[in-house]
Predicted model as a PDB file, atoms N, CA, C, CB and O in Angstrom, pLDDT in the B-factor column:
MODEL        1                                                                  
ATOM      1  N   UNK A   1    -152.234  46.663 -35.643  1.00 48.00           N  
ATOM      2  CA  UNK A   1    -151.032  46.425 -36.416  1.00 48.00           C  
ATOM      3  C   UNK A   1    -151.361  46.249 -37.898  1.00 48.00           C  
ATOM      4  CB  UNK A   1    -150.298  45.198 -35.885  1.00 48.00           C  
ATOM      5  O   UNK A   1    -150.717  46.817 -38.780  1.00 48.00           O  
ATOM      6  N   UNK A   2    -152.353  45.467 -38.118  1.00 51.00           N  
ATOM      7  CA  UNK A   2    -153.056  45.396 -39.881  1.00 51.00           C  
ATOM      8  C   UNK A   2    -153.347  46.313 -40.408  1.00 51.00           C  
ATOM      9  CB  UNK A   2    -154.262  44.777 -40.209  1.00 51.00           C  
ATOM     10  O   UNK A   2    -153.432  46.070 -41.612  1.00 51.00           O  
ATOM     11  N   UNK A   3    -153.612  47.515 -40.134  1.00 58.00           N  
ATOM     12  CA  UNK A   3    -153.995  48.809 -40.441  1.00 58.00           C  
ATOM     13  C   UNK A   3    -152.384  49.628 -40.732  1.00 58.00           C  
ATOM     14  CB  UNK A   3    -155.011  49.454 -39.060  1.00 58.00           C  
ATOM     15  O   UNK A   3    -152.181  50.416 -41.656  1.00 58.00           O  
ATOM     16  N   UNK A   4    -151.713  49.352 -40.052  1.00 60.00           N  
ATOM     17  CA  UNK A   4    -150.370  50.168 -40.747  1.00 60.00           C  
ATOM     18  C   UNK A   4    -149.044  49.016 -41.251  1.00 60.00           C  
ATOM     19  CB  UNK A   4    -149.617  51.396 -39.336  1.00 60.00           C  
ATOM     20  O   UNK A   4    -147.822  49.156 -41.206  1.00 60.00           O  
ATOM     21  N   UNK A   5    -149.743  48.079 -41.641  1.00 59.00           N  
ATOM     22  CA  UNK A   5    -148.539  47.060 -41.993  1.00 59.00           C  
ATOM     23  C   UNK A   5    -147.722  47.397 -43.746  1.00 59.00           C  
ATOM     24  CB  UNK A   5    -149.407  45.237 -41.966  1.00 59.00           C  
ATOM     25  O   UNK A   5    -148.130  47.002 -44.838  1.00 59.00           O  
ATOM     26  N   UNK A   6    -146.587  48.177 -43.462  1.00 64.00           N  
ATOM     27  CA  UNK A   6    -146.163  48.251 -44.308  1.00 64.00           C  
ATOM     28  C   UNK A   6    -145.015  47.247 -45.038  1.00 64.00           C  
ATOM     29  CB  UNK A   6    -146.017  49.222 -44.097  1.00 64.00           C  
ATOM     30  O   UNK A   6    -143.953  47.720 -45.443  1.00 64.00           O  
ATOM     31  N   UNK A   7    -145.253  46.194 -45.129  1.00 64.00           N  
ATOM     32  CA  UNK A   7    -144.428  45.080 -45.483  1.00 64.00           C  
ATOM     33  C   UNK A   7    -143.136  44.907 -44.977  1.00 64.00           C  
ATOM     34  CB  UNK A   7    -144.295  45.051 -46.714  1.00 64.00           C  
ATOM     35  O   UNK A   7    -142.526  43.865 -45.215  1.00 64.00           O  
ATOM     36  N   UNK A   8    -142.616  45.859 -44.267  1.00 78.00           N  
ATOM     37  CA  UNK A   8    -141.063  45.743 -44.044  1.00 78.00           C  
ATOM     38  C   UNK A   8    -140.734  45.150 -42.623  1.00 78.00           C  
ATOM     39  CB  UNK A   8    -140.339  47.240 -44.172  1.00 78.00           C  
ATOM     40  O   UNK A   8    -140.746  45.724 -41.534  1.00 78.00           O  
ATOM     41  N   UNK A   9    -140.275  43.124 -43.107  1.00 80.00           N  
ATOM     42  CA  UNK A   9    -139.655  42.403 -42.116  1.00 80.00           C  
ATOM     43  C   UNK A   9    -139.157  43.262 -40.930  1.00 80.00           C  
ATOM     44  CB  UNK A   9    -138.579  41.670 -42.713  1.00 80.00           C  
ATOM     45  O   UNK A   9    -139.870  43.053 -39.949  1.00 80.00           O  
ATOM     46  N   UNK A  10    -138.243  44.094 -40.706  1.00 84.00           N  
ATOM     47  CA  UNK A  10    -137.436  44.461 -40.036  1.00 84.00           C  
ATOM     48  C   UNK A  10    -138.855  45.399 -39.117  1.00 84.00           C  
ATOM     49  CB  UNK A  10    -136.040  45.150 -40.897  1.00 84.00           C  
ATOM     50  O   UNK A  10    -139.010  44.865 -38.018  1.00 84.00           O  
ATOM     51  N   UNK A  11    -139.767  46.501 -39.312  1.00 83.00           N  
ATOM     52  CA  UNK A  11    -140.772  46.671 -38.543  1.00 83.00           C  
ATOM     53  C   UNK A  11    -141.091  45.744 -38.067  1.00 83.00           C  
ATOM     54  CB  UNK A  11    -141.633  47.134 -38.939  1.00 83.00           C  
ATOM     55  O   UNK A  11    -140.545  45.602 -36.973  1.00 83.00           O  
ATOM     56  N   UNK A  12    -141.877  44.806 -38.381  1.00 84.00           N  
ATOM     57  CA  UNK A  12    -142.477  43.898 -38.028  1.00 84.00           C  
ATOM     58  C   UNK A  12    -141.510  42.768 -37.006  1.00 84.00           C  
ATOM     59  CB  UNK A  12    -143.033  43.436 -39.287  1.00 84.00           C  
ATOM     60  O   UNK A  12    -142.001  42.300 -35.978  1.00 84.00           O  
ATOM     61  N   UNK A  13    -140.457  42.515 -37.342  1.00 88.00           N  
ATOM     62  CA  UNK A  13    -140.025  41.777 -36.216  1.00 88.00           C  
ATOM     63  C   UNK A  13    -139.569  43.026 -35.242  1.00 88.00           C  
ATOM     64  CB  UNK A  13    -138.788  40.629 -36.613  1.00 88.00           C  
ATOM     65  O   UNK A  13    -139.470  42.656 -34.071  1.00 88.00           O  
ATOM     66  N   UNK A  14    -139.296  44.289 -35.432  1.00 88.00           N  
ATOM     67  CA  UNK A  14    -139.359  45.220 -34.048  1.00 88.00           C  
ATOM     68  C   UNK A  14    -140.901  44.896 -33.315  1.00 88.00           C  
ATOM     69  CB  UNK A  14    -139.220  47.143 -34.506  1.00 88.00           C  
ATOM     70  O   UNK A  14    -140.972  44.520 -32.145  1.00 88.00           O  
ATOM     71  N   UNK A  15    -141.583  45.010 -33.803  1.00 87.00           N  
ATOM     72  CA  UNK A  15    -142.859  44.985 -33.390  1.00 87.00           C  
ATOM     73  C   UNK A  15    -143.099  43.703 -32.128  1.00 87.00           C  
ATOM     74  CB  UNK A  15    -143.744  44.784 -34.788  1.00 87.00           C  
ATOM     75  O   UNK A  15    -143.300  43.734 -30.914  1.00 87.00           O  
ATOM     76  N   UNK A  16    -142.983  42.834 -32.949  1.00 89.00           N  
ATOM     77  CA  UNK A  16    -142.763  41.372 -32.398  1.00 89.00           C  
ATOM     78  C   UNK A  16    -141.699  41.198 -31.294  1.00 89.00           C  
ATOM     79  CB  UNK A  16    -142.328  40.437 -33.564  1.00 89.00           C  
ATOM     80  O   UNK A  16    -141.971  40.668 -30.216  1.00 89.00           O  
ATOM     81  N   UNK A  17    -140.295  41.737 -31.660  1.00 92.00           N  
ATOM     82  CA  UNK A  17    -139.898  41.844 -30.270  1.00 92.00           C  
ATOM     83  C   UNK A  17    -140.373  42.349 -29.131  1.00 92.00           C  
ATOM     84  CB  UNK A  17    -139.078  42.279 -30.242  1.00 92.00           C  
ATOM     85  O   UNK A  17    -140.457  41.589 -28.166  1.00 92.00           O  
ATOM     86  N   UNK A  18    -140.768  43.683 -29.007  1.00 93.00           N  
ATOM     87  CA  UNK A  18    -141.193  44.246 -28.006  1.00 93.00           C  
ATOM     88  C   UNK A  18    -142.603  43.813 -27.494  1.00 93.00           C  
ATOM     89  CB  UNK A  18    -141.094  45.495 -28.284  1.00 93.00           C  
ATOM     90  O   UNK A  18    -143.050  43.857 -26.348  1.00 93.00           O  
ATOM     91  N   UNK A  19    -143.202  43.369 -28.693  1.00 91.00           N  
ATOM     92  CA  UNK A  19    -144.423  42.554 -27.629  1.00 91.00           C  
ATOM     93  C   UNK A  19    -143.882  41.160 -26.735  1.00 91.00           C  
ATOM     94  CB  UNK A  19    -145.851  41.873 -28.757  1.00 91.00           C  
ATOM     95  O   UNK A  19    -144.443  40.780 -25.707  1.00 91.00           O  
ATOM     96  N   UNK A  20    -142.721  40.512 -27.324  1.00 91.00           N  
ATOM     97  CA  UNK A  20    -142.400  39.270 -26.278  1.00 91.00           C  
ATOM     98  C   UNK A  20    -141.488  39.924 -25.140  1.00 91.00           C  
ATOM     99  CB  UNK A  20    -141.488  37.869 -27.082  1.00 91.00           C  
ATOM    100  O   UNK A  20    -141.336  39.264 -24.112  1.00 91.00           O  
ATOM    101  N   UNK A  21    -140.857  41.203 -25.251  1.00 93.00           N  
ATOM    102  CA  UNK A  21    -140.548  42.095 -24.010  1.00 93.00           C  
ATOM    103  C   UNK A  21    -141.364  42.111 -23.222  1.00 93.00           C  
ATOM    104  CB  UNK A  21    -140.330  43.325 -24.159  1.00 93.00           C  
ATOM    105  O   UNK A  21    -141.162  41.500 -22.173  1.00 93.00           O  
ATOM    106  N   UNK A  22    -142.421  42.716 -23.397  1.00 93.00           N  
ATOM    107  CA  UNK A  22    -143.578  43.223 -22.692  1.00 93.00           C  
ATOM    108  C   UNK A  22    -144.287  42.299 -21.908  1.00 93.00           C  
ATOM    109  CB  UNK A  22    -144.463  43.773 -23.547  1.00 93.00           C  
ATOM    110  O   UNK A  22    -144.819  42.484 -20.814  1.00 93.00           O  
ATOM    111  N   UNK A  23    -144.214  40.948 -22.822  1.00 91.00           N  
ATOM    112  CA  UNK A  23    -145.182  39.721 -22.184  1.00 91.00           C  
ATOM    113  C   UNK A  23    -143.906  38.908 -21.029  1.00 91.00           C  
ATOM    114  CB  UNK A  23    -145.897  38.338 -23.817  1.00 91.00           C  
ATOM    115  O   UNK A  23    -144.045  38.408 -19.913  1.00 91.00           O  
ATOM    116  N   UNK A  24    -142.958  39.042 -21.728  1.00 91.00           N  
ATOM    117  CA  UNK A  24    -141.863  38.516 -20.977  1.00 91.00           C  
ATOM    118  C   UNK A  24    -141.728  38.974 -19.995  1.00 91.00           C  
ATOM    119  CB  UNK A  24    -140.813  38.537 -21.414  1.00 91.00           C  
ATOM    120  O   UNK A  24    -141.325  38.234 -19.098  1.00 91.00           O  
ATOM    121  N   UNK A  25    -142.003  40.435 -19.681  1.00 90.00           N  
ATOM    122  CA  UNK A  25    -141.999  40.910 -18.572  1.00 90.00           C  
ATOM    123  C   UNK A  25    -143.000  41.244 -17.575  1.00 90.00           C  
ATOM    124  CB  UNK A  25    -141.516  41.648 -18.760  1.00 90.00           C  
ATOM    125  O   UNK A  25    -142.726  41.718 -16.472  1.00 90.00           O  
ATOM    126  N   UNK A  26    -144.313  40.950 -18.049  1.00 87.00           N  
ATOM    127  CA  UNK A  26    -145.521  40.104 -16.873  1.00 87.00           C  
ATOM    128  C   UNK A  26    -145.574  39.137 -16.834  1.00 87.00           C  
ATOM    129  CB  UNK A  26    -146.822  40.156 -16.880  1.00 87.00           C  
ATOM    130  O   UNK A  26    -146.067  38.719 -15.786  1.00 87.00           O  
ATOM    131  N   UNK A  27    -145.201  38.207 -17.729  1.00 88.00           N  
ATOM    132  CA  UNK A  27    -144.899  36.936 -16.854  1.00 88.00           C  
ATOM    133  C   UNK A  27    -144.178  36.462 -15.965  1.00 88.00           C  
ATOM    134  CB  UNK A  27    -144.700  36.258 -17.289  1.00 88.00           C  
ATOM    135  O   UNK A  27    -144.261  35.388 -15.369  1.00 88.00           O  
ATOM    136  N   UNK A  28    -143.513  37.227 -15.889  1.00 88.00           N  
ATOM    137  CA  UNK A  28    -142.068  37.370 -15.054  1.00 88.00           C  
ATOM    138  C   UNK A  28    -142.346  37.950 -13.397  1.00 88.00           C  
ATOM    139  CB  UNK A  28    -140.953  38.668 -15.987  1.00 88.00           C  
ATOM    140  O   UNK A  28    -141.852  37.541 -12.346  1.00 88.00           O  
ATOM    141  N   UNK A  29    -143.483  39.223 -13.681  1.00 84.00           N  
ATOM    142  CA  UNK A  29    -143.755  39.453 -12.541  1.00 84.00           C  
ATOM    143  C   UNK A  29    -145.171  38.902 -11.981  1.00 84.00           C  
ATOM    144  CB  UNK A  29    -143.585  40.733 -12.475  1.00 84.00           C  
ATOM    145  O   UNK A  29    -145.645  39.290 -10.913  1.00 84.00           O  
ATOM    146  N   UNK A  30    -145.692  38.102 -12.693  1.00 83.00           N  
ATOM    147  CA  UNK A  30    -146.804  37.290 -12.243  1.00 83.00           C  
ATOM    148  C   UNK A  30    -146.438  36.151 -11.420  1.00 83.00           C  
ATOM    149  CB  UNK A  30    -147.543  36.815 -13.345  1.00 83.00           C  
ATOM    150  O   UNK A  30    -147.080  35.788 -10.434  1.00 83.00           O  
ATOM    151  N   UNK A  31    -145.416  35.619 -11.846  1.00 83.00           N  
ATOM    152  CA  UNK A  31    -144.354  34.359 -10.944  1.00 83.00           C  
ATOM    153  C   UNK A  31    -143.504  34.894 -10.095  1.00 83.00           C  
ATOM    154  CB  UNK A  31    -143.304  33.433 -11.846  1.00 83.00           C  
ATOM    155  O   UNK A  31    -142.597  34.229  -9.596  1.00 83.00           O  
ATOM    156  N   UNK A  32    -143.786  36.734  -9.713  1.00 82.00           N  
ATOM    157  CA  UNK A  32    -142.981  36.388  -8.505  1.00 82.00           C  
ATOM    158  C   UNK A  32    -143.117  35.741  -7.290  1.00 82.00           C  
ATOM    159  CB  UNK A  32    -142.660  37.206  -8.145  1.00 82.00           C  
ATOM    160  O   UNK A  32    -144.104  35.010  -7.211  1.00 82.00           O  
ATOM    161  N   UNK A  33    -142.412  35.807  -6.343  1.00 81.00           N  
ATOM    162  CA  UNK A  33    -142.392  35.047  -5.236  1.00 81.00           C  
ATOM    163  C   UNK A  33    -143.479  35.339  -3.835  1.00 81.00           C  
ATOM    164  CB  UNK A  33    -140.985  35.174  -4.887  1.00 81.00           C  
ATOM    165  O   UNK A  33    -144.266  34.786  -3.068  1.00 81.00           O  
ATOM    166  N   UNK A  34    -142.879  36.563  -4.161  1.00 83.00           N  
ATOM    167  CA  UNK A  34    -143.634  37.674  -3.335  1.00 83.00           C  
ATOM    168  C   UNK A  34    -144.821  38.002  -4.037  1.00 83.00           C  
ATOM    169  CB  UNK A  34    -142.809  39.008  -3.110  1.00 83.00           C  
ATOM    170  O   UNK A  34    -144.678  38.894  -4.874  1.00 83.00           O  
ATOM    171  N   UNK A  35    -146.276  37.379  -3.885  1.00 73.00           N  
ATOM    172  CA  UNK A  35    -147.520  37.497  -4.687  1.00 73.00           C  
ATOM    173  C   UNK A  35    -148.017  38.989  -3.853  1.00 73.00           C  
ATOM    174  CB  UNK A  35    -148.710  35.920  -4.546  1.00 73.00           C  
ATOM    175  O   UNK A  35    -148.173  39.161  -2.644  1.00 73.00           O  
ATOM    176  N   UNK A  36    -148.179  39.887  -4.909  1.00 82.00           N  
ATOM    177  CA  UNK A  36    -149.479  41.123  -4.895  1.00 82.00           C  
ATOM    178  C   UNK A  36    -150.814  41.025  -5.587  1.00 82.00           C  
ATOM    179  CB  UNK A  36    -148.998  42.413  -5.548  1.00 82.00           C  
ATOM    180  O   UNK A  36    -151.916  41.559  -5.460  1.00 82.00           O  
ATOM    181  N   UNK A  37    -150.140  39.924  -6.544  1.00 84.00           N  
ATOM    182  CA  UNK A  37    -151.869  39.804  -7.429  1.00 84.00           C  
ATOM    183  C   UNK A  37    -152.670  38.311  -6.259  1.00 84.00           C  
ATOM    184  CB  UNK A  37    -151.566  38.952 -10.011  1.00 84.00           C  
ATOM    185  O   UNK A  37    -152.314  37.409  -5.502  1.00 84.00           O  
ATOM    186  N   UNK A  38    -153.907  38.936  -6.843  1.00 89.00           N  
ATOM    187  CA  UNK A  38    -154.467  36.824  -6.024  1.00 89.00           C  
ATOM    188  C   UNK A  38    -153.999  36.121  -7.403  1.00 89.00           C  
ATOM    189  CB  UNK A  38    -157.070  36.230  -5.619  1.00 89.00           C  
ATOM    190  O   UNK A  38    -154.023  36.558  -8.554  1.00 89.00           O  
ATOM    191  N   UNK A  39    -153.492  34.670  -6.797  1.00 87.00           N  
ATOM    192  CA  UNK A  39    -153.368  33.646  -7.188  1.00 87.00           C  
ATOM    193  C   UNK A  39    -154.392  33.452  -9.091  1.00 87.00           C  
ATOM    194  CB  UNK A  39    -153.836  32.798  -5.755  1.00 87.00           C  
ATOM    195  O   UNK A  39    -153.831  32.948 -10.064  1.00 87.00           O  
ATOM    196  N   UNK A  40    -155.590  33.889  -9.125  1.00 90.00           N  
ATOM    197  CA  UNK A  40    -156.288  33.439  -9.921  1.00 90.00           C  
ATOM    198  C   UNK A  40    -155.923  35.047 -11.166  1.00 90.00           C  
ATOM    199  CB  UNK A  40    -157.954  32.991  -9.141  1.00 90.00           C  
ATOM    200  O   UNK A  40    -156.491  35.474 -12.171  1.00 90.00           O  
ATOM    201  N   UNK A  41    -155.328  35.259 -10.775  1.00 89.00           N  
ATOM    202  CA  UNK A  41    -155.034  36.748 -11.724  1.00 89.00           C  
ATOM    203  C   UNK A  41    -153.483  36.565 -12.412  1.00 89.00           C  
ATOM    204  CB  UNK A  41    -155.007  38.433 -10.513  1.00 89.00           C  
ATOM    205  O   UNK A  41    -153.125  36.556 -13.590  1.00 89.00           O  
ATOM    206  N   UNK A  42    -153.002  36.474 -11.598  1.00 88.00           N  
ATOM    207  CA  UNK A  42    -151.658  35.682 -11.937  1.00 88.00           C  
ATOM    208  C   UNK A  42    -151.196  34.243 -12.959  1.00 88.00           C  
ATOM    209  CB  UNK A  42    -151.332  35.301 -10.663  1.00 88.00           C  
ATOM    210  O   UNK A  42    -150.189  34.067 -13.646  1.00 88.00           O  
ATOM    211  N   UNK A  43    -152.509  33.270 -12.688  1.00 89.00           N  
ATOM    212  CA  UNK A  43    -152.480  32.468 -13.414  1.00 89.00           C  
ATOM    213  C   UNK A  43    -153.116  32.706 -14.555  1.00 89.00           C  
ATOM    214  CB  UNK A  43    -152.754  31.596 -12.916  1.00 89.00           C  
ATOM    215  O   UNK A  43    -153.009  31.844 -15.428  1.00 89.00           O  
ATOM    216  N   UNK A  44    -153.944  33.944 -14.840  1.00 92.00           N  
ATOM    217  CA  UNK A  44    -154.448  34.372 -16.370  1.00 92.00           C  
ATOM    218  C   UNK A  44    -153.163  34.789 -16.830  1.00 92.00           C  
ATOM    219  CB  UNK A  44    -155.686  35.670 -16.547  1.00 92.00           C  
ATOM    220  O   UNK A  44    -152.627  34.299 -17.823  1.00 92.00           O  
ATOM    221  N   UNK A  45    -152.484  36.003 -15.877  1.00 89.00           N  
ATOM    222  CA  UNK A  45    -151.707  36.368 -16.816  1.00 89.00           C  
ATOM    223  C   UNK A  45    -150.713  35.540 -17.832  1.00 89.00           C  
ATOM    224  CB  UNK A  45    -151.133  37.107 -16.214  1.00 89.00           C  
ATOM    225  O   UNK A  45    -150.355  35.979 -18.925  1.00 89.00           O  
ATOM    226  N   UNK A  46    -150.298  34.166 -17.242  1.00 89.00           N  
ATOM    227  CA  UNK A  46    -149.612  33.252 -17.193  1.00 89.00           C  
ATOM    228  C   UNK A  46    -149.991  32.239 -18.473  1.00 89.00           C  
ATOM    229  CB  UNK A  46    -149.729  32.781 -15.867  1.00 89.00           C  
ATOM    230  O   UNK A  46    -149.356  31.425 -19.143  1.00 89.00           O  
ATOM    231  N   UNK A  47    -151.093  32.633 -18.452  1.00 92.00           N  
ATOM    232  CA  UNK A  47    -151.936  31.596 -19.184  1.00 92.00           C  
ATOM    233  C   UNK A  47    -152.283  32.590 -20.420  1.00 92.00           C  
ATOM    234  CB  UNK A  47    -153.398  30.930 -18.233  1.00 92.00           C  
ATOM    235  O   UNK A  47    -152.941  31.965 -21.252  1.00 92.00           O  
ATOM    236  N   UNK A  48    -152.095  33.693 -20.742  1.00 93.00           N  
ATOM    237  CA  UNK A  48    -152.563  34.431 -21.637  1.00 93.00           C  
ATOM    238  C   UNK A  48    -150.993  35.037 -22.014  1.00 93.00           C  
ATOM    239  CB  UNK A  48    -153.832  35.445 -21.101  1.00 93.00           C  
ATOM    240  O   UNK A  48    -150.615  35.342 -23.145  1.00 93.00           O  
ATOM    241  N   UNK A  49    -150.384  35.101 -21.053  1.00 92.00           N  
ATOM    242  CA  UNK A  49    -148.727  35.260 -21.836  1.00 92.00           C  
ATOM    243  C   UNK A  49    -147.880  33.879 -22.746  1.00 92.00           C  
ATOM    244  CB  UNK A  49    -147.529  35.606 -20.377  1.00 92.00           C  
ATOM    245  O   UNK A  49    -147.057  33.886 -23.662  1.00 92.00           O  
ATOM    246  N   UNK A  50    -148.436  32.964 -22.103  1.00 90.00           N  
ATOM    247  CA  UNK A  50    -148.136  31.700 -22.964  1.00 90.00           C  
ATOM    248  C   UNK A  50    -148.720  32.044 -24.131  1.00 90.00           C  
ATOM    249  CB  UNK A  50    -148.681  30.298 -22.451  1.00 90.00           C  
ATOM    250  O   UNK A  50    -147.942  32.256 -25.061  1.00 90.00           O  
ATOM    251  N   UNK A  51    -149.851  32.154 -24.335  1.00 92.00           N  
ATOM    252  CA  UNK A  51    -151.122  32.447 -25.478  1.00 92.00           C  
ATOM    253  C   UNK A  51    -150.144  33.188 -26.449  1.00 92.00           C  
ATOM    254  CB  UNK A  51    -152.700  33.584 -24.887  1.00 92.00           C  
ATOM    255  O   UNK A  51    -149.761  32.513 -27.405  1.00 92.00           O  
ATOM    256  N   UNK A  52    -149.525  34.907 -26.321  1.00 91.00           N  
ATOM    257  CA  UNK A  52    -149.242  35.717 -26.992  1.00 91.00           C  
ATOM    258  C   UNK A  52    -147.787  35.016 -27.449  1.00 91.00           C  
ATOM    259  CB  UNK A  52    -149.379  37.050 -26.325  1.00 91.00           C  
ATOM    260  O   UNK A  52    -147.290  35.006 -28.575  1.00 91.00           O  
ATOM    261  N   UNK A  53    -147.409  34.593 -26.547  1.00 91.00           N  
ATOM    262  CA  UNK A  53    -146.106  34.591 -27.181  1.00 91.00           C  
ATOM    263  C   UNK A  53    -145.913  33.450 -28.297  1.00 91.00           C  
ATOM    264  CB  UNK A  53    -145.050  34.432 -26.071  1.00 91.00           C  
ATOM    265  O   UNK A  53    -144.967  33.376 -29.080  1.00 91.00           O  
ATOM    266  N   UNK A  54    -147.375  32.285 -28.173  1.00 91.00           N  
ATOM    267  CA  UNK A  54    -147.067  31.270 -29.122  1.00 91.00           C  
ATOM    268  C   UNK A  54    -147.406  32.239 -30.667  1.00 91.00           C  
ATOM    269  CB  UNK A  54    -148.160  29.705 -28.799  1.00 91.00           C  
ATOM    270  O   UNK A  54    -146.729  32.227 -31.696  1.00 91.00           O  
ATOM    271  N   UNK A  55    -148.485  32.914 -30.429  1.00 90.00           N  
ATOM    272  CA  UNK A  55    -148.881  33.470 -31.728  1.00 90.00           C  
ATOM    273  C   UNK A  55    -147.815  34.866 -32.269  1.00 90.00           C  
ATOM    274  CB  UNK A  55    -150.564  33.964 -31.506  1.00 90.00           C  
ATOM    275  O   UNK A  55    -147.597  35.052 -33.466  1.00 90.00           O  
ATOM    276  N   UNK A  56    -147.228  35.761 -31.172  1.00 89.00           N  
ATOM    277  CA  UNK A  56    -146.494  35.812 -31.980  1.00 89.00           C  
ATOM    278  C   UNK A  56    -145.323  35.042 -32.165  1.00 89.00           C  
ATOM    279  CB  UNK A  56    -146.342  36.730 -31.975  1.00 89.00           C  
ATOM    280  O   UNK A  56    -144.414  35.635 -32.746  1.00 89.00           O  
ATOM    281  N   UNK A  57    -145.104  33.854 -31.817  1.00 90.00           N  
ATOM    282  CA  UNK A  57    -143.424  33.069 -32.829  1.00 90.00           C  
ATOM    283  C   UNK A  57    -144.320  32.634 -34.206  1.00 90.00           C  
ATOM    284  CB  UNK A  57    -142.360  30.982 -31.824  1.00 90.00           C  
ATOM    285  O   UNK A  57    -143.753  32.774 -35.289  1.00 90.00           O  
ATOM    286  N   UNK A  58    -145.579  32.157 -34.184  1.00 89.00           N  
ATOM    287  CA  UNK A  58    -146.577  32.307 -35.645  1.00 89.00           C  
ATOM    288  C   UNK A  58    -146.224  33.188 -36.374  1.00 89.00           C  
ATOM    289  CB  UNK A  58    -148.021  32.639 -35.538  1.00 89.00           C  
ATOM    290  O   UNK A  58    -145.556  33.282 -37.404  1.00 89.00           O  
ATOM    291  N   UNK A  59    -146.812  33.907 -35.643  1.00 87.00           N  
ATOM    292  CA  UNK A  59    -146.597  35.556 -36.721  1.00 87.00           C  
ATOM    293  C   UNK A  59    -145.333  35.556 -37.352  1.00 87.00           C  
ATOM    294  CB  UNK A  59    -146.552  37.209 -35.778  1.00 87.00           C  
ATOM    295  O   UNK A  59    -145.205  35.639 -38.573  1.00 87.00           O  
ATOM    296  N   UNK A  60    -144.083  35.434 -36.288  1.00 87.00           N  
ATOM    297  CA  UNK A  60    -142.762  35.490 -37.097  1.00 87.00           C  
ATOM    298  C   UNK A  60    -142.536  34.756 -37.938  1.00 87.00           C  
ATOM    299  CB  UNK A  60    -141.761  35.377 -36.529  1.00 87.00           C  
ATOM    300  O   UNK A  60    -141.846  34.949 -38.940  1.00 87.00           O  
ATOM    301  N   UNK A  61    -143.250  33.573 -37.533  1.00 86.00           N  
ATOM    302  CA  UNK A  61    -142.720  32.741 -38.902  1.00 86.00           C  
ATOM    303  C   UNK A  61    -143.357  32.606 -40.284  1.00 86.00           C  
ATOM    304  CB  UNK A  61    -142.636  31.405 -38.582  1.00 86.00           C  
ATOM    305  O   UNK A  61    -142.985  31.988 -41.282  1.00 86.00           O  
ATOM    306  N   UNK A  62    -144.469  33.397 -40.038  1.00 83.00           N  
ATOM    307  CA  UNK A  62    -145.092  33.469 -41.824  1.00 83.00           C  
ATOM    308  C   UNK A  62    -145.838  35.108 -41.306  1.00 83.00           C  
ATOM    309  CB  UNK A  62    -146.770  31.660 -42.556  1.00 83.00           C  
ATOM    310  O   UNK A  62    -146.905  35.306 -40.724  1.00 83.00           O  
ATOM    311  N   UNK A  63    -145.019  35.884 -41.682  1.00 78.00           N  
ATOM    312  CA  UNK A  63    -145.702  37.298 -41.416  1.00 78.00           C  
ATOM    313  C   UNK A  63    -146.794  38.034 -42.520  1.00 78.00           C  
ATOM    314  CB  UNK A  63    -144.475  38.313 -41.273  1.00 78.00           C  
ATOM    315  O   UNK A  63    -146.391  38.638 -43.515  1.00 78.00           O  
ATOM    316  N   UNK A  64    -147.901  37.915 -42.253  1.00 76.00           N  
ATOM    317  CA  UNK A  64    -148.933  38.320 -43.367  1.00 76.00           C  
ATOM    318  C   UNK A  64    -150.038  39.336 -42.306  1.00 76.00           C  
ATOM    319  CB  UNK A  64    -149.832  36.644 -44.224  1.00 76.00           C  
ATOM    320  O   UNK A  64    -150.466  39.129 -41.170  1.00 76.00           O  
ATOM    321  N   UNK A  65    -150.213  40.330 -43.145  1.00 72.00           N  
ATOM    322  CA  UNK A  65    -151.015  41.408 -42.707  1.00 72.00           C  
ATOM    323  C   UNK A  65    -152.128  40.601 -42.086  1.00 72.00           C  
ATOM    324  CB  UNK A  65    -151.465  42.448 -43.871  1.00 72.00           C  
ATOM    325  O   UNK A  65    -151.898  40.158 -40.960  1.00 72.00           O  
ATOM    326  N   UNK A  66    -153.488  40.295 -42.726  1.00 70.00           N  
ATOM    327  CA  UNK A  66    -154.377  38.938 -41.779  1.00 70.00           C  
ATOM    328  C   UNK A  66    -154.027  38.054 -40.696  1.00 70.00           C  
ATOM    329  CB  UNK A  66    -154.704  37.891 -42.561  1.00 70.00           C  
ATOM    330  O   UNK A  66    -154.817  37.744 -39.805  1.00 70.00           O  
ATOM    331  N   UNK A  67    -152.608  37.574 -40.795  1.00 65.00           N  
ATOM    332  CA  UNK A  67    -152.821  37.008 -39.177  1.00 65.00           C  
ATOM    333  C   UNK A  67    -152.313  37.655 -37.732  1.00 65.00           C  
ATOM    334  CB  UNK A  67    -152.132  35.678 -39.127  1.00 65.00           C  
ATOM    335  O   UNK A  67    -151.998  37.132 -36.663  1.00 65.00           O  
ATOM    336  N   UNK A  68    -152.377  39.048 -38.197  1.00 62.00           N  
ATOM    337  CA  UNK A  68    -152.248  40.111 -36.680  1.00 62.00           C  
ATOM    338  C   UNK A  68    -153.217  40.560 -36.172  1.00 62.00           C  
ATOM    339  CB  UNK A  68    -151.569  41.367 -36.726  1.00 62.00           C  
ATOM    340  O   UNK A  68    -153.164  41.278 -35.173  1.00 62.00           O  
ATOM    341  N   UNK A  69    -154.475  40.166 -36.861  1.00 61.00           N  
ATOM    342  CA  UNK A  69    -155.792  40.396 -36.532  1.00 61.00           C  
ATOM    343  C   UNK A  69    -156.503  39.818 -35.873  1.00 61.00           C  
ATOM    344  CB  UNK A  69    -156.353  40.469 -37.240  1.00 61.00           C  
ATOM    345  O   UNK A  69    -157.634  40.226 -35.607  1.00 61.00           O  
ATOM    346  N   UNK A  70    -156.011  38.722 -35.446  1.00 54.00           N  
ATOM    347  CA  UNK A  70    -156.483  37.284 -34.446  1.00 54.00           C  
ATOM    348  C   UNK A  70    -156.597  38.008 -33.322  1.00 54.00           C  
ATOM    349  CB  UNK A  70    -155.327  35.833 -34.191  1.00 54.00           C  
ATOM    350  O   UNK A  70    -156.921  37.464 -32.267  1.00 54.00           O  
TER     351      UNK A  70                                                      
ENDMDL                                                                          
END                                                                             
């Protein structure tokens, strides 16, 4: 994303949406009911979708080319 960041808010929160789509939507199927993943795969995902989604509401809230590089 640092490599083509052309300053414009409105990219960048597209961007940002669709990554909390995306995460929103394995986390979603990591908690289903009906488990296909094992237990210990599920709880990464879980644990690494928490992760993305805190950094990007970061990102949204002070958007600078350097901190998409984390």
């Amino acid at each position: 994303m640092q490599s083509r960041w052309d300053g414009s808010r409105a990219a960048v929160d597209e961007a940002l949406s669709y990554n909390r789509r995306l995460w929103n939507d394995l986390v979603e199927a990591a908690g289903d009911p009906r488990p296909t993943l094992p237990c210990e795969v599920r709880q990464s995902l879980a644990s690494l979708g928490l992760y993305v989604a805190h950094h990007t509401d970061s990102i949204a809230a002070d958007p600078r080319p350097e901190r998409s590089a984390r």
